[in-house]
N, C-alpha and C positions, 0 to 999 in steps of 0.2 A: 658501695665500693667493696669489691672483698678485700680478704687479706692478702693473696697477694699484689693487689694493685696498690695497695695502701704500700707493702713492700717496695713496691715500685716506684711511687711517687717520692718514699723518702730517701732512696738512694740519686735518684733523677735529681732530686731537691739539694740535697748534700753534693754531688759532682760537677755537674751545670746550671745552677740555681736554680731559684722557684719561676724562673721566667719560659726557662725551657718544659719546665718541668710542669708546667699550666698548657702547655699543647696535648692535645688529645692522646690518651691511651689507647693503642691497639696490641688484641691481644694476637701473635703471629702463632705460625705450627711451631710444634715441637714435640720427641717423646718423652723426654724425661727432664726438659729444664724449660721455663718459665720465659716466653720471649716477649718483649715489647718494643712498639715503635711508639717513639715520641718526640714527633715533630722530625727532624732532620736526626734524630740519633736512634740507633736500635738498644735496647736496656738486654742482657742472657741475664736472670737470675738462676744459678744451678738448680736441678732438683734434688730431692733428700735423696741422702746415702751416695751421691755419684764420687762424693770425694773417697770412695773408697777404691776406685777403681781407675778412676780419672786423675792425671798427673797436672794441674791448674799451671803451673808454673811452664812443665814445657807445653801447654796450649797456646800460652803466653806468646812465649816466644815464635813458634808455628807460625798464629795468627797473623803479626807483626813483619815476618818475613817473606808472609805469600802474599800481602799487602805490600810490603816495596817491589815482590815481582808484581804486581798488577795483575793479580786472578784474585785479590781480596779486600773486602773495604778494609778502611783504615780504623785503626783500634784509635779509641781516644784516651779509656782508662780501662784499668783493669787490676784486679787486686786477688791476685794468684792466692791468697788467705782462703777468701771467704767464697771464689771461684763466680764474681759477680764480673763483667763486662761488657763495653759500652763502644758501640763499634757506627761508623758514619751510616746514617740508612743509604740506600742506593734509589735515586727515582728510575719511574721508569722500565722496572725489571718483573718480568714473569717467574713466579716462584717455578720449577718444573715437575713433572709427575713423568709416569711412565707415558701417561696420556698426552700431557704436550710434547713430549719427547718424537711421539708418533705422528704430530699433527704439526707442528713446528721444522718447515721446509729451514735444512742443514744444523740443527741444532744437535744432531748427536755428533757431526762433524765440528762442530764450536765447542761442544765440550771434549773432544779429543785434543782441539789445539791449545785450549785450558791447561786441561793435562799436562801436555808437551811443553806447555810454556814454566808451569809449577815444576816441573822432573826437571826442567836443561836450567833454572834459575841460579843454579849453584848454591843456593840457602843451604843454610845446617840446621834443623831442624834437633832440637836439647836431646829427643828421646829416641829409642831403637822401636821400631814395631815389629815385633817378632813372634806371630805368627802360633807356632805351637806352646811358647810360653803362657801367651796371652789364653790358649785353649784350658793351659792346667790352673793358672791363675782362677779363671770363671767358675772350674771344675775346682776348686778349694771354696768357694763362694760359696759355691750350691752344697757344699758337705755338711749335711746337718741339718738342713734347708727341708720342710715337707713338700718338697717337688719332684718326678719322678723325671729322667732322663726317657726321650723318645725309647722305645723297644729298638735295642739291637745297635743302639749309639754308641757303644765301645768297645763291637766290633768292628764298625767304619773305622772309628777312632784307632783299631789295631790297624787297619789297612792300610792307612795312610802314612804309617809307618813309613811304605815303601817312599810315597811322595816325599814325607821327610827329608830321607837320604839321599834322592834326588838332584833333590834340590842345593842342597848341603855339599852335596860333590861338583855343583855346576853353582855357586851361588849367583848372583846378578849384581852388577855395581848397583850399589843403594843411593838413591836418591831422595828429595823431601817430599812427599807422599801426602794423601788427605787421607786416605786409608778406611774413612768412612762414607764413601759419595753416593750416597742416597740422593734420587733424584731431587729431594727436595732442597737439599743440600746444592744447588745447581741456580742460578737467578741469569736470566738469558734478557739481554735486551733486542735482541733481533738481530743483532751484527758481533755481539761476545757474547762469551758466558764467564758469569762470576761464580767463586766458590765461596760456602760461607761454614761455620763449626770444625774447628779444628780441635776437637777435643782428642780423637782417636788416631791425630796423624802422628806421624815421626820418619826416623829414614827407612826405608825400605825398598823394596823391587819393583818398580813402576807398574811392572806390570801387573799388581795387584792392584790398581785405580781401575784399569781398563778390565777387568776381570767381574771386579764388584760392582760398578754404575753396569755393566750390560746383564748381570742377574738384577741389580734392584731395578730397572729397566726393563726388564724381560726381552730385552732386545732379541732380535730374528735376525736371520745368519746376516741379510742385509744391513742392517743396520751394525753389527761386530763388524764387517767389512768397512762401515763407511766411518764408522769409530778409527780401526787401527789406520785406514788410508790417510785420514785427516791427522792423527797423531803422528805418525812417520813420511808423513808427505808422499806416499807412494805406497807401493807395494808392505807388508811387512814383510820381517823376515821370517820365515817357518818355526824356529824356534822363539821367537816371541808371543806368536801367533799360541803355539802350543801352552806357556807359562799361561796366556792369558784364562785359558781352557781349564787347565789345572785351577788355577783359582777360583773357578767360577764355583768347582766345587769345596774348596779349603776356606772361600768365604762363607759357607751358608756351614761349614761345619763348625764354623765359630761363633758365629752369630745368631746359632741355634741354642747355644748356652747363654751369648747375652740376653735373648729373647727371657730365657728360666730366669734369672738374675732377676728378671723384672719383675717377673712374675713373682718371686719370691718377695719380693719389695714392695706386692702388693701395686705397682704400678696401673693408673685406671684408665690412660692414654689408648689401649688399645689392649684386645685378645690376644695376650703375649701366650697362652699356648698352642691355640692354633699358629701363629707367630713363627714357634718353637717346631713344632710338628708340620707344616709347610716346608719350613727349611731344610730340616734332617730330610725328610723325603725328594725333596730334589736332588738334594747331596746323593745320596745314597742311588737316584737314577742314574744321574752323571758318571759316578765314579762306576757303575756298573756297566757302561757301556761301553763296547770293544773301542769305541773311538779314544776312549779315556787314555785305556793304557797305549794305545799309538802316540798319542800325545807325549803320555809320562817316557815315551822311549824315546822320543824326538828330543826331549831334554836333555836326558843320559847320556845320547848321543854327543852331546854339547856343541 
């Protein structure tokens, strides 16, 4: 048994006794925290260092509230300290990838109406997700750090400047947000889609969900259509449409630092440079493309 299963067993042991705690260990994904199923409960052990970055307490809460709206299992325990919790497993459900996302008839539609059900739920969600703070936040992380920033990364970072202000001049009513929806982050049973990890959510611009699952999706213009259609039950509107567009590049310019983060963490989950260097380069297509600033003007316009 490693140590973390040992880990595992003795908080399983200590919360729901040794009765639950004697059903088998499986070890689930994840990239930086420790997931297990056992039996009818799922066990998150965080991973090292995330409490430096990660707010446990408003996860807590998050978690708990997307769970009465019915897009989240139910939390059973959870102990905002030590950042350990223990949430109902779900049977039944297809973890997703970009792959099933593709192969799975309406499922990017089930997770638009996810979405739409998590954003109209009225929850308050403890923390703000905000976007360019969170950029400089990363960027104090990495200071001192032997990691080097992608070539040319804070120039983008100068240019987005403009988005900033944008944005700032037209902000968008803030709703409770996942803010990290990684497709795997996504559990479909063929008629919903459930969402699972709310470490990274809080209130925010909705349309930064629908922005971020269709890059970590890699979704194709079809599928962003059958996203916003099934999110807004219709048509969208041109300027949501646009916000969506805009994030798709202000997510991989942030996540291109959490990527280095990892990497400096020594993280062994995966290639966090190429990771890091993936994402800066898509950013940096995006945002260079004539369509981009049509976009950013479609906002302005308000």
């Amino acid at each position: 048994m490693t140590e973390d299963e040992q880990q595992a067993r003795a908080v399983l042991g200590a919360v729901i006794g040794n009765g639950g705690a004697r059903d088998p260990l499986i070890r689930l994904g994840g990239l930086t925290n420790r997931v297990f199923q056992c039996g009818a409960v799922v066990l998150r052990l965080p991973g090292e260092g995330t409490g430096s970055y990660i707010d446990r307490s408003a996860e807590a809460v998050a978690a708990r509230a997307a769970a009465a709206a019915g897009v989240a299992p139910a939390v059973l325990a959870v102990d905002p300290a030590s950042g350990v919790m223990i949430t109902r497993f779900l049977e039944a459900t297809t973890t997703m990838t970009p792959k099933t996302f593709r192969a799975r008839p309406g499922a990017v539609a089930r997770a638009g109406r996810a979405l739409g059900r998590l954003h109209r739920s009225g929850a308050q969600f403890a923390s703000r997700f905000e976007l360019f703070a969170m950029i400089e936040r990363y960027l104090g992380l990495l200071a001192g750090q032997d990691v080097q920033l992608p070539p040319g990364y804070h120039a983008v970072l100068a240019a987005a400047k403009a988005v900033r202000e944008v944005l700032e001049a037209h902000p968008a009513a803030l709703a409770p947000c996942h803010c990290d929806p990684l497709c795997e982050n996504f559990l479909d049973t063929g008629t919903r889609m459930w969402l699972v990890d709310w470490e990274y959510s809080g209130m925010n611009d909705p349309l930064w969900d629908l922005g971020d699952l269709s890059v970590e999706g890699g979704f194709d213009a079809a599928q962003d259509e059958a996203l916003l259609i099934a999110y807004f039950g219709g048509p969208p509107p041109e300027p949501a449409r646009a916000r969506m567009v805009i994030y798709k590049a202000m997510c991989d310019l942030l996540w291109t630092l959490w990527g280095l983060v990892q990497l400096a963490a020594a993280n062994p989950a995966d290639d966090f440079r190429t990771y890091a260097d993936t994402r800066f380069a898509r950013c940096r297509t995006l945002m260079a493309a004539p369509e981009f600033a049509r976009h950013l003007a479609v906002v302005q316009r308000g």
